[in-house]
LUMSE-592253 format. One record per residue: residue number from 1; residue in three letters; chain; x, y, z of N, C-alpha, C in turn. Coordinates in nm, 3 decimals. Example, Ala and Ser with C-alpha at 12.3 -4.5 7.8 and 13.67 -1.06 7.14 Angstrom:
# LUMSE-592253
{rec 1,ALA,A,{1.319,-0.569,0.780},{1.230,-0.450,0.780},{1.320,-0.330,0.780}}
{rec 2,SER,A,{1.285,-0.225,0.708},{1.367,-0.106,0.714},{1.290,0.003,0.787}}
//
This chain:
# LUMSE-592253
{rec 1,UNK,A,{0.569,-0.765,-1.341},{0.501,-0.637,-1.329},{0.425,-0.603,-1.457}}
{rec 2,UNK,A,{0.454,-0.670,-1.582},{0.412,-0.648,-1.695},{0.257,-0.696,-1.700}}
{rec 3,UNK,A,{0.281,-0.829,-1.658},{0.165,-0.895,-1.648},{0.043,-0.780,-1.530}}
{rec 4,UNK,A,{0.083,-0.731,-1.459},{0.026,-0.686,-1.296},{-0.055,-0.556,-1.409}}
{rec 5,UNK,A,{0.033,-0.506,-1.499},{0.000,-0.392,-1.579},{-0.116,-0.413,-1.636}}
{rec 6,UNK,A,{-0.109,-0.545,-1.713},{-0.193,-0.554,-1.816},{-0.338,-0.602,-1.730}}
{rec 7,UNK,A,{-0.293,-0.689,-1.644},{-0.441,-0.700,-1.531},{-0.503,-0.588,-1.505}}
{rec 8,UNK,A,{-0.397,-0.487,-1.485},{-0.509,-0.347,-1.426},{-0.604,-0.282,-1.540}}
{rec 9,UNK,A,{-0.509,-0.295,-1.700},{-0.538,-0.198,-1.790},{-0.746,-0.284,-1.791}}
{rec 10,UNK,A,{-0.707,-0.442,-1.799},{-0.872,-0.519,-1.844},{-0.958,-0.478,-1.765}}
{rec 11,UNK,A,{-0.886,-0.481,-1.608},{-0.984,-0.443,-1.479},{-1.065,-0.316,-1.544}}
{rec 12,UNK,A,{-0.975,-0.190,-1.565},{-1.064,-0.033,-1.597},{-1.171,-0.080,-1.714}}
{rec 13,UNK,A,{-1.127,-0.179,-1.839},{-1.223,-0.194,-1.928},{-1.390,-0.253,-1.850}}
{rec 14,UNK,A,{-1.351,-0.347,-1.754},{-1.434,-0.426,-1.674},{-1.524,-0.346,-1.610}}
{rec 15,UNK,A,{-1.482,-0.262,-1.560},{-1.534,-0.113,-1.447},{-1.600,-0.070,-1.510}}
{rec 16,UNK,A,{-1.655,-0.008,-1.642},{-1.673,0.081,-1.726},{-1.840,0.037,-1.780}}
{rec 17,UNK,A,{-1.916,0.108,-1.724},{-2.075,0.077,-1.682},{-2.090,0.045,-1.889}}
{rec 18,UNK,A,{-2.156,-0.074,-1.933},{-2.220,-0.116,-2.059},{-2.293,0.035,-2.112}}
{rec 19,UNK,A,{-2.368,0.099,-2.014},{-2.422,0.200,-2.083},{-2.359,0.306,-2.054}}
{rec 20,UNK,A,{-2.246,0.342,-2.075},{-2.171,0.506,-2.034},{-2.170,0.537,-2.169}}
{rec 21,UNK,A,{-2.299,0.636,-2.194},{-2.276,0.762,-2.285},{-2.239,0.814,-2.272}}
{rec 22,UNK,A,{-2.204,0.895,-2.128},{-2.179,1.020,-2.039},{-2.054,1.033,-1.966}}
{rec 23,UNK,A,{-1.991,1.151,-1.958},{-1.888,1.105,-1.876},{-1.790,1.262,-1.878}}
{rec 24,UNK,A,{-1.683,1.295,-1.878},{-1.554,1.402,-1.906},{-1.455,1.325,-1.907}}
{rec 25,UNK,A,{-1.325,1.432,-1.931},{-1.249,1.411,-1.984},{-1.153,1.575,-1.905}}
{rec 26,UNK,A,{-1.087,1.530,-1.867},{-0.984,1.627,-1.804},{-0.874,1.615,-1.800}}
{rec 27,UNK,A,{-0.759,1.734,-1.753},{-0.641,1.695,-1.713},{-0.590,1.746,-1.573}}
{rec 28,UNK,A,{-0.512,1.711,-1.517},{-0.488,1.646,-1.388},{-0.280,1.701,-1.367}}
{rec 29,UNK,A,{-0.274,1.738,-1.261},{-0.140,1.771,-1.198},{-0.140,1.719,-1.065}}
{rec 30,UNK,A,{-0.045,1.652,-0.974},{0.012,1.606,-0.863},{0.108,1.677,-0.828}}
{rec 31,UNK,A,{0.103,1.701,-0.684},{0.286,1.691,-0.649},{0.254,1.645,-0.474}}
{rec 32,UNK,A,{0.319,1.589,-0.402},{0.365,1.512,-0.275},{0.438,1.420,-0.286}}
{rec 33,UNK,A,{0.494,1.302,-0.188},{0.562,1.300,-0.142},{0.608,1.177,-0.145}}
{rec 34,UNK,A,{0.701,1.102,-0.185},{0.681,0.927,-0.208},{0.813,0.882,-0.104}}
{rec 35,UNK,A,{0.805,0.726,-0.074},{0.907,0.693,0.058},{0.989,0.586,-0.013}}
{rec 36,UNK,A,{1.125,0.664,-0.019},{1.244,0.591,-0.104},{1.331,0.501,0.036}}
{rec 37,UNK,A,{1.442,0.424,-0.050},{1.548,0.358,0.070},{1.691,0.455,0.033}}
{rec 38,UNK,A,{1.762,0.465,0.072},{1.884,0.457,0.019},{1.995,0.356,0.095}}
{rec 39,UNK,A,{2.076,0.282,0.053},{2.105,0.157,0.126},{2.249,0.187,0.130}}
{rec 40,UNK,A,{2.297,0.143,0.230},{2.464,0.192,0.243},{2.496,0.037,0.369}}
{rec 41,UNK,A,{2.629,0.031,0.339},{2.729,-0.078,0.416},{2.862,-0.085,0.463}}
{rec 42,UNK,A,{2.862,-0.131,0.612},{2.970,-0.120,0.658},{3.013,-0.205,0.639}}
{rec 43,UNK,A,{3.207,-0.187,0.663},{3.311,-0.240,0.611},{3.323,-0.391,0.672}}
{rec 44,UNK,A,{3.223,-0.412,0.772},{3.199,-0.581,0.791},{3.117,-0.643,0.696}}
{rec 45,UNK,A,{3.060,-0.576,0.608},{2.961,-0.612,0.548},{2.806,-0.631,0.540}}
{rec 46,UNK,A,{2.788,-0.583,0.683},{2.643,-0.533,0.703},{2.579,-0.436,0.642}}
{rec 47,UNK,A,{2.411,-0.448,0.613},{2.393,-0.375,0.533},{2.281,-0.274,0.632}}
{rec 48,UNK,A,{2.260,-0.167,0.572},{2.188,-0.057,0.681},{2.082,0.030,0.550}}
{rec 49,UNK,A,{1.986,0.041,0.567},{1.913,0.116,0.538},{1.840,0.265,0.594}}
{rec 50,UNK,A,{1.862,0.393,0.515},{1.784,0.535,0.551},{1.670,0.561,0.460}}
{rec 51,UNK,A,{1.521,0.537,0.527},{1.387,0.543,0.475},{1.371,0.709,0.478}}
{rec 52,UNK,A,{1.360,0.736,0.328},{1.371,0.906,0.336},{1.190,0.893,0.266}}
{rec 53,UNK,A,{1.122,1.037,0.307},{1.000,1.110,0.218},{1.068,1.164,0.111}}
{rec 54,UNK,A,{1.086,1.095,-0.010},{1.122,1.237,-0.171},{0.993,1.281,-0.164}}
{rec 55,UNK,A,{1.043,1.431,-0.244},{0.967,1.469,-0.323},{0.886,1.375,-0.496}}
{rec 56,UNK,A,{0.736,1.385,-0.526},{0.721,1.355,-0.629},{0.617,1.436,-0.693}}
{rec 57,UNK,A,{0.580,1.423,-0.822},{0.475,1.485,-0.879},{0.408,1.418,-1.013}}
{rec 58,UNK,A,{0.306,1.478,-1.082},{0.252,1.406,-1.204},{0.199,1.477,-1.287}}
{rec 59,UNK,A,{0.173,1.459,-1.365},{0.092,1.542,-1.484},{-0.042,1.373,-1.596}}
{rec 60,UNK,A,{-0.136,1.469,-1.620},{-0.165,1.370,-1.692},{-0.293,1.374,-1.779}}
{rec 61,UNK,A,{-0.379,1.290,-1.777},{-0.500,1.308,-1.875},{-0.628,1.209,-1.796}}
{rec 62,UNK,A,{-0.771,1.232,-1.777},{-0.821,1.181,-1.664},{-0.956,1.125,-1.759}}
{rec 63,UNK,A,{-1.009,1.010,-1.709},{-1.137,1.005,-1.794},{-1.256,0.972,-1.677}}
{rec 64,UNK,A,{-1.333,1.050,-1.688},{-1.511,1.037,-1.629},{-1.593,0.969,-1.650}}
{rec 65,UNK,A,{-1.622,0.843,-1.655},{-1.759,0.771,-1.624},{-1.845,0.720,-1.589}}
{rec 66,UNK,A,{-1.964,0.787,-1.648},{-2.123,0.823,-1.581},{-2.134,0.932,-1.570}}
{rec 67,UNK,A,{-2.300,0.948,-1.580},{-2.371,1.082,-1.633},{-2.343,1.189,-1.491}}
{rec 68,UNK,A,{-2.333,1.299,-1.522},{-2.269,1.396,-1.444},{-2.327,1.438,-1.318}}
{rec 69,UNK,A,{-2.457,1.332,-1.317},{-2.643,1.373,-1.182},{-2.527,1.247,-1.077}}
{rec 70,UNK,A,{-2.502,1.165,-1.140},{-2.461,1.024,-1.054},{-2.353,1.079,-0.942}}
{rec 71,UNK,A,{-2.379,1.003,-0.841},{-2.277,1.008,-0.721},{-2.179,0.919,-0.691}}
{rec 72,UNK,A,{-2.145,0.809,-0.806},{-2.063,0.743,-0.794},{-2.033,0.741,-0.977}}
{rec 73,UNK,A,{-1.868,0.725,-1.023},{-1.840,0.768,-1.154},{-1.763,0.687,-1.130}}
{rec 74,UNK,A,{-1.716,0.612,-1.248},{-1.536,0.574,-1.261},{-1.457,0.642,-1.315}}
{rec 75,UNK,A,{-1.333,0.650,-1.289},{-1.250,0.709,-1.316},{-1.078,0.622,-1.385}}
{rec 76,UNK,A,{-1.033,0.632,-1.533},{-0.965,0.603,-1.551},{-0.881,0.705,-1.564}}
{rec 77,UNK,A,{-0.738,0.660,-1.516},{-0.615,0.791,-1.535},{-0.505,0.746,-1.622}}
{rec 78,UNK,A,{-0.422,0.875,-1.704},{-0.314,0.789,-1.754},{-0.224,0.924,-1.760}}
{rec 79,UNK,A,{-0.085,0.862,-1.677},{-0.022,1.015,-1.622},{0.114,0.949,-1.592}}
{rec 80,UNK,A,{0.238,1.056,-1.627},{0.324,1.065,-1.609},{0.415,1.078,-1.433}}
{rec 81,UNK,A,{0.482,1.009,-1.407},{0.527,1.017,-1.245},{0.666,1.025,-1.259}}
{rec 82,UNK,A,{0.701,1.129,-1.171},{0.887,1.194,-1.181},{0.875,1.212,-0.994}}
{rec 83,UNK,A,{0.964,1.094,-0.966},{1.029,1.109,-0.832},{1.178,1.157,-0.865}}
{rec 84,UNK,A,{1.180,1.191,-0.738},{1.332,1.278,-0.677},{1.389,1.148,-0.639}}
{rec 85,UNK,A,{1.513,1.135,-0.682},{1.575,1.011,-0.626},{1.599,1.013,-0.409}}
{rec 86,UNK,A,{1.620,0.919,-0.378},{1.686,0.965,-0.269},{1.838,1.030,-0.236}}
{rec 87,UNK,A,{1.802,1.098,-0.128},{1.940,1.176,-0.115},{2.081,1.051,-0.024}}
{rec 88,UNK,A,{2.188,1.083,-0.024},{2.288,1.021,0.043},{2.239,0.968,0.185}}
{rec 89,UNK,A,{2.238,0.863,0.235},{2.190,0.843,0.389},{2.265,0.909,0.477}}
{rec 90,UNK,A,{2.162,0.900,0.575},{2.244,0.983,0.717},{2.267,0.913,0.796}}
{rec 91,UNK,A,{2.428,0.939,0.802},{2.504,0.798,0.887},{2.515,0.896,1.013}}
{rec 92,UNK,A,{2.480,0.983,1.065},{2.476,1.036,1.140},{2.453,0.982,1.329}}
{rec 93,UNK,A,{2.361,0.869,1.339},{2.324,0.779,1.452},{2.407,0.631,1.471}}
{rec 94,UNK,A,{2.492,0.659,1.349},{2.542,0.534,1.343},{2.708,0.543,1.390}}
{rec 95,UNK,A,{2.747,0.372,1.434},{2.857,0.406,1.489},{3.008,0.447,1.452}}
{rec 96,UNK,A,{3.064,0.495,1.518},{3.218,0.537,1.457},{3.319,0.451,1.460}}
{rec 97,UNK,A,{3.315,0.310,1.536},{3.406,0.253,1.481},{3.348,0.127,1.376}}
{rec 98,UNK,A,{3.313,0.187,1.279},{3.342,0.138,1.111},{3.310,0.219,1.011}}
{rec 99,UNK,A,{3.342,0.183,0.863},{3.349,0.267,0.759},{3.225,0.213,0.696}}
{rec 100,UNK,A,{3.162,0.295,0.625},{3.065,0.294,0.569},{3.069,0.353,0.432}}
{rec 101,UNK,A,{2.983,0.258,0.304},{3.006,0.242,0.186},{2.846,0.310,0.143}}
{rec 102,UNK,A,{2.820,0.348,-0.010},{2.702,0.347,-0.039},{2.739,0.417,-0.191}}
{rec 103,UNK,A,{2.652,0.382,-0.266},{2.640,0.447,-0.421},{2.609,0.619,-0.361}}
{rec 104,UNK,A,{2.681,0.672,-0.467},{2.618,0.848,-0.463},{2.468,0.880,-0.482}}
{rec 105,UNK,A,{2.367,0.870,-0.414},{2.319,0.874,-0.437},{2.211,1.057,-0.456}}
{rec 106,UNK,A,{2.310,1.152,-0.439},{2.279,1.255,-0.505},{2.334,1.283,-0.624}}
{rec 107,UNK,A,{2.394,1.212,-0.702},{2.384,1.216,-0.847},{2.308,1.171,-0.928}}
{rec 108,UNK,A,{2.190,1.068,-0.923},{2.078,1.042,-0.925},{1.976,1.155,-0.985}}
{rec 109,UNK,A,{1.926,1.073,-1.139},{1.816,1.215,-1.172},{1.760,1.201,-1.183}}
{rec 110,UNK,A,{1.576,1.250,-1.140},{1.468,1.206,-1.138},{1.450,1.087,-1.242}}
{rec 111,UNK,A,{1.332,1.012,-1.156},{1.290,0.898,-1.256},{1.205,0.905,-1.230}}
{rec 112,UNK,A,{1.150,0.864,-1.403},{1.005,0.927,-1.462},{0.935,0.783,-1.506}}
{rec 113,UNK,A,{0.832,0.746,-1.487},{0.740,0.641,-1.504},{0.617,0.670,-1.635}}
{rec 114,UNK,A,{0.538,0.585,-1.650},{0.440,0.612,-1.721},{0.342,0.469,-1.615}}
{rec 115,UNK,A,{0.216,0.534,-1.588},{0.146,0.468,-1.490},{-0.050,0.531,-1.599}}
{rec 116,UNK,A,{-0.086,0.388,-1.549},{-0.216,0.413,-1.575},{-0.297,0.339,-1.408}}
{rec 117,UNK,A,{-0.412,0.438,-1.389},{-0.525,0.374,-1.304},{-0.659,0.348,-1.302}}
{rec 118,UNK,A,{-0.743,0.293,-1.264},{-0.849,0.333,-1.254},{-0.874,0.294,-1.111}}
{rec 119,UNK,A,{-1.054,0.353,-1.083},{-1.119,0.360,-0.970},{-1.245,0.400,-1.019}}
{rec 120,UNK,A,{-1.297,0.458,-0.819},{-1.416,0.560,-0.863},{-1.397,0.639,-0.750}}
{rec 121,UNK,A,{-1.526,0.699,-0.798},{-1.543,0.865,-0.723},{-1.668,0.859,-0.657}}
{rec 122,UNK,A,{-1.659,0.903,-0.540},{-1.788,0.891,-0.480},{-1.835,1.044,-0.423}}
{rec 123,UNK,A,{-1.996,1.038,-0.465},{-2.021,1.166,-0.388},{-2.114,1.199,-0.247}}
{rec 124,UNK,A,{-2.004,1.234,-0.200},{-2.042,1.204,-0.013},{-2.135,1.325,0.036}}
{rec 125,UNK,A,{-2.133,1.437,-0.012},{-2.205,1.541,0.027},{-2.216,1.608,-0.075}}
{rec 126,UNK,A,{-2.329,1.712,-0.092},{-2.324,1.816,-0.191},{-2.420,1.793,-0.335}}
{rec 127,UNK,A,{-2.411,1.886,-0.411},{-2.500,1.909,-0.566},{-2.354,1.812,-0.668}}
{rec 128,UNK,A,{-2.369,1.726,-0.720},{-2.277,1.677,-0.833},{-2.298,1.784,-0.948}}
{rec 129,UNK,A,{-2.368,1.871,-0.975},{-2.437,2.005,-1.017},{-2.343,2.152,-0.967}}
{rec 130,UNK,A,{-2.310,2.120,-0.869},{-2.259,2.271,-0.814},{-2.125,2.218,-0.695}}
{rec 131,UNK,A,{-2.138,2.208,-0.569},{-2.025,2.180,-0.506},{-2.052,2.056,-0.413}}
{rec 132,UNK,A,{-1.944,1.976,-0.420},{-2.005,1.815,-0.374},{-1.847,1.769,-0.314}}
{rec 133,UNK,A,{-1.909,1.714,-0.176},{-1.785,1.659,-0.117},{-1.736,1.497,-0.186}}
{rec 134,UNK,A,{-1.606,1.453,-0.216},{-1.611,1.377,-0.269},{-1.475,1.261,-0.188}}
{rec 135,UNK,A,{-1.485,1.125,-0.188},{-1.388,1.034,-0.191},{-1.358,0.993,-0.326}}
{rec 136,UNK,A,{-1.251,0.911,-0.331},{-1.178,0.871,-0.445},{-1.111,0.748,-0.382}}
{rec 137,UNK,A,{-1.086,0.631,-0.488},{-1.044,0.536,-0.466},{-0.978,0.479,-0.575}}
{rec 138,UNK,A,{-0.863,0.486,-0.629},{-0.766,0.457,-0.742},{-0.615,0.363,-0.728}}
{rec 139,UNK,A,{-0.667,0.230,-0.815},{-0.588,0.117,-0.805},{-0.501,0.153,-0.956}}
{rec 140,UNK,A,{-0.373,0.099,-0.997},{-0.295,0.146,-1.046},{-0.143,0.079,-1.092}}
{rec 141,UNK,A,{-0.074,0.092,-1.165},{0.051,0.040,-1.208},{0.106,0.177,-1.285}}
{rec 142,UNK,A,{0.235,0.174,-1.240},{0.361,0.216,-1.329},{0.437,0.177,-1.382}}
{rec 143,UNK,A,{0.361,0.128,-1.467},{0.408,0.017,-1.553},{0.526,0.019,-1.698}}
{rec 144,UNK,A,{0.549,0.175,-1.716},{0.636,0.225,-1.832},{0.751,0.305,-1.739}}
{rec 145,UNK,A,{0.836,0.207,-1.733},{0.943,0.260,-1.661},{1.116,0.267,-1.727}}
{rec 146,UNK,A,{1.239,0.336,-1.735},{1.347,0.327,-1.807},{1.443,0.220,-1.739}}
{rec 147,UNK,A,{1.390,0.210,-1.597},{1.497,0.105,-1.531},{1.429,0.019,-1.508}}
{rec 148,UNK,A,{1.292,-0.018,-1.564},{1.261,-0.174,-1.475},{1.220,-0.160,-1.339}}
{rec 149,UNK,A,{1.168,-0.074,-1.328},{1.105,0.000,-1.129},{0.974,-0.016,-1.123}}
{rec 150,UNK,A,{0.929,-0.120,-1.249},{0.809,-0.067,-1.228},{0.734,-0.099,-1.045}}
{rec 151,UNK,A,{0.587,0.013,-1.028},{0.569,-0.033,-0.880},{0.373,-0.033,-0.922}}
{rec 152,UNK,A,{0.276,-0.104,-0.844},{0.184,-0.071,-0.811},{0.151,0.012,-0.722}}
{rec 153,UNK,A,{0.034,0.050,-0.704},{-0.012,0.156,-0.604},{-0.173,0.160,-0.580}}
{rec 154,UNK,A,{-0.250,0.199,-0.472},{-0.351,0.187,-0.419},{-0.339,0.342,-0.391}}
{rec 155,UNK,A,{-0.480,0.384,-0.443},{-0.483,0.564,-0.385},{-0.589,0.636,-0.360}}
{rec 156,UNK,A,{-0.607,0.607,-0.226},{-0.744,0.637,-0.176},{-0.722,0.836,-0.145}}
{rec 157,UNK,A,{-0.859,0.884,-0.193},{-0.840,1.029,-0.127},{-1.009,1.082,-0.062}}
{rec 158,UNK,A,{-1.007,1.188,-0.042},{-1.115,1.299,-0.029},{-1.104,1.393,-0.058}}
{rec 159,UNK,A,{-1.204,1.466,-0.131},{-1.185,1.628,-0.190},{-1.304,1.675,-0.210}}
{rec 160,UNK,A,{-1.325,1.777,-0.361},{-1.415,1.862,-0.348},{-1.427,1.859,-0.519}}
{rec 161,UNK,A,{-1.491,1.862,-0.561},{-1.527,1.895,-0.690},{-1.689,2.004,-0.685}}
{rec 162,UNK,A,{-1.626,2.108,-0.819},{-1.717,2.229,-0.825},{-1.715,2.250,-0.961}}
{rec 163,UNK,A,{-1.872,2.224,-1.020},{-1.913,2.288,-1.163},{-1.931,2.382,-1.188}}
{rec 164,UNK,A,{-1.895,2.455,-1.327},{-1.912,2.584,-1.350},{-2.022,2.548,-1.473}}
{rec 165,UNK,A,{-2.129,2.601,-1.483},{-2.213,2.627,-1.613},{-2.257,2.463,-1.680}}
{rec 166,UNK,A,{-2.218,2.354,-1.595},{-2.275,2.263,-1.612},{-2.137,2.180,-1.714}}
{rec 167,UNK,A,{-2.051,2.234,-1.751},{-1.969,2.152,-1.891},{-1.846,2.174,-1.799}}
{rec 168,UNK,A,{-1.786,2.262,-1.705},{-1.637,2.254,-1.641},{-1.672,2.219,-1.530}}
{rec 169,UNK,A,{-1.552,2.168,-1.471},{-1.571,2.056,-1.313},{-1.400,2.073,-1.303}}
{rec 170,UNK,A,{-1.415,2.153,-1.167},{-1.276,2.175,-1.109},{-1.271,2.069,-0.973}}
{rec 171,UNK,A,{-1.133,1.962,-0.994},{-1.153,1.864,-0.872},{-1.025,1.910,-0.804}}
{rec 172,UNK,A,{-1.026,1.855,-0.661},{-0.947,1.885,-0.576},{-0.920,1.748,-0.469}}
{rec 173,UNK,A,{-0.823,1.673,-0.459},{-0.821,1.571,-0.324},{-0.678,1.626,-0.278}}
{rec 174,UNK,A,{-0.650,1.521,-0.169},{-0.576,1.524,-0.086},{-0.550,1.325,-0.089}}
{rec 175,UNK,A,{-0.475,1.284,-0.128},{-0.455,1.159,-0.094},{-0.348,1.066,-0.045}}
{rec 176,UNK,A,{-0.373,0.967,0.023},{-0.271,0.899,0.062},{-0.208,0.784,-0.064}}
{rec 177,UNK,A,{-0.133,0.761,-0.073},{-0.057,0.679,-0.202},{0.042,0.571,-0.124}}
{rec 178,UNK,A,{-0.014,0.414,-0.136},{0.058,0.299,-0.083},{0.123,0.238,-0.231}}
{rec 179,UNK,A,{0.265,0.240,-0.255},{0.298,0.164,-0.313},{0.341,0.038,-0.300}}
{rec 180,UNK,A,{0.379,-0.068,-0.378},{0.443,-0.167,-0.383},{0.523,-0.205,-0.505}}
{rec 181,UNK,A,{0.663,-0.256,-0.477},{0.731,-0.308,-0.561},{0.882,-0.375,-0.395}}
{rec 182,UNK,A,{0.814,-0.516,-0.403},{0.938,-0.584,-0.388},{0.924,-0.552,-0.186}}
{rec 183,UNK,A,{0.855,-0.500,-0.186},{0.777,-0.398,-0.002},{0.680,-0.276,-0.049}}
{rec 184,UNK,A,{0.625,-0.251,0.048},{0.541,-0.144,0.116},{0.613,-0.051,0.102}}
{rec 185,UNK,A,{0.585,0.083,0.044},{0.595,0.211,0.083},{0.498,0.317,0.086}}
{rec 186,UNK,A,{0.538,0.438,0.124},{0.413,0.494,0.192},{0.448,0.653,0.167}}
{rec 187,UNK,A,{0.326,0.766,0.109},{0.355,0.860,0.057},{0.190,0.895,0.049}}
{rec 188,UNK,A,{0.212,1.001,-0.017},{0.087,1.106,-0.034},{0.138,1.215,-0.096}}
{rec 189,UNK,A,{-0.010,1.322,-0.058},{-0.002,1.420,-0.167},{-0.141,1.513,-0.204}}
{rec 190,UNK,A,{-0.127,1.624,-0.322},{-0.250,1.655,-0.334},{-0.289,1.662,-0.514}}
{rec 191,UNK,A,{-0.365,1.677,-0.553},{-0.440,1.644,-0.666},{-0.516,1.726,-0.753}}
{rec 192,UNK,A,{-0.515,1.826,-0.836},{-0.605,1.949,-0.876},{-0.602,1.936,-1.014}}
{rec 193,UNK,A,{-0.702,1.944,-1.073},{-0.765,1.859,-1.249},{-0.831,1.992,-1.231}}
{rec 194,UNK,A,{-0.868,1.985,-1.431},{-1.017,2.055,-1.453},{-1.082,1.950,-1.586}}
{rec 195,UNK,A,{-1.175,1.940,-1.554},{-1.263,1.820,-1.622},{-1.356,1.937,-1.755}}
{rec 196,UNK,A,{-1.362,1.869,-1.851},{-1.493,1.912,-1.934},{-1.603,1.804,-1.929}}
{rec 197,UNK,A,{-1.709,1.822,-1.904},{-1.829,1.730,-1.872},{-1.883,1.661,-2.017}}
{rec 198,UNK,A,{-1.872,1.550,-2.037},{-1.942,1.546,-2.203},{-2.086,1.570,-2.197}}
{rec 199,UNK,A,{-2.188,1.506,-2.114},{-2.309,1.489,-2.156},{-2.352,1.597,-2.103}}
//
């Protein structure tokens, strides 16, 4: 995963137009929803899995490049990620004659990542000047992790970005978030920054 990290960090250098004078610089908050396991086993030794939605969220620092007229920008991110562990499974559908085992898993306390991404931003409708409909497309690693979790992620969205006075840029998506580490999981969420415009 270390290696997967350091591929992504060259990729954003790679992305990053030879002539970007221009660009912002913002910061950025998350919160939705990420898809944990919690794994539990009966006393034959079979093992059973409960695919729960946690809660998650982010905080972070965002970078803009290309001149602020353009309808397509890249975007590098570098932001903090705190999931909710999963809660205890629900043996609830399952049968009664056997016993069933599993770690506590509501003693569990958030775990916090350090993830960088990049992408771009596209502008689908609107003034990049005033109010402009926008997609987003952000590839990614969480790559600073305390247990070794690290995961990739793919994070496509759509939103809205709106300038004030030409130097502030308030963004807004809604996105879906595919991770990977070890399988597929599947989550989303929403996204609200305020950018200062450099050029």
């Amino acid at each position: 995963m270390r290696l997967l990290a350091a591929l992504f960090s060259a990729s954003a250098l790679l992305m990053a137009p030879s002539d970007a004078l221009a660009g912002g610089v913002g910061l950025l908050g998350s919160y939705g929803v990420h898809q944990d396991a919690a794994y539990y086993y009966r006393d034959d030794g079979e093992q059973g899995v409960d695919r729960q939605l946690r809660p998650t969220s982010g905080v972070g620092i965002e970078l803009l490049l290309g001149d602020r007229d353009d309808r397509l920008q890249g975007i590098i991110r570098f932001h903090g990620v705190f999931d909710s562990p999963p809660e205890n499974p629900d043996l609830s559908g399952e049968s009664g004659d056997y016993e069933y085992l599993h770690p506590d898993y509501d003693a569990l306390e958030t775990r916090r990542a350090g993830a960088m991404g990049a992408g771009l931003q596209w502008g689908l409708y609107g003034d990049p000047n005033k109010f402009q409909l926008i997609a987003t497309t952000v590839i990614g690693s969480a790559f600073m992790t305390p247990d070794n979790l690290e995961f990739a992620y793919f994070q496509p969205g759509v939103g809205v970005t709106y300038t004030l006075a030409k130097r502030y840029q308030f963004v807004a998506t809604l996105d879906y978030t595919a991770r990977f580490r070890k399988s597929f999981n599947n989550g989303g969420g929403a996204l609200i920054g305020f950018r200062y415009m450099i050029d």
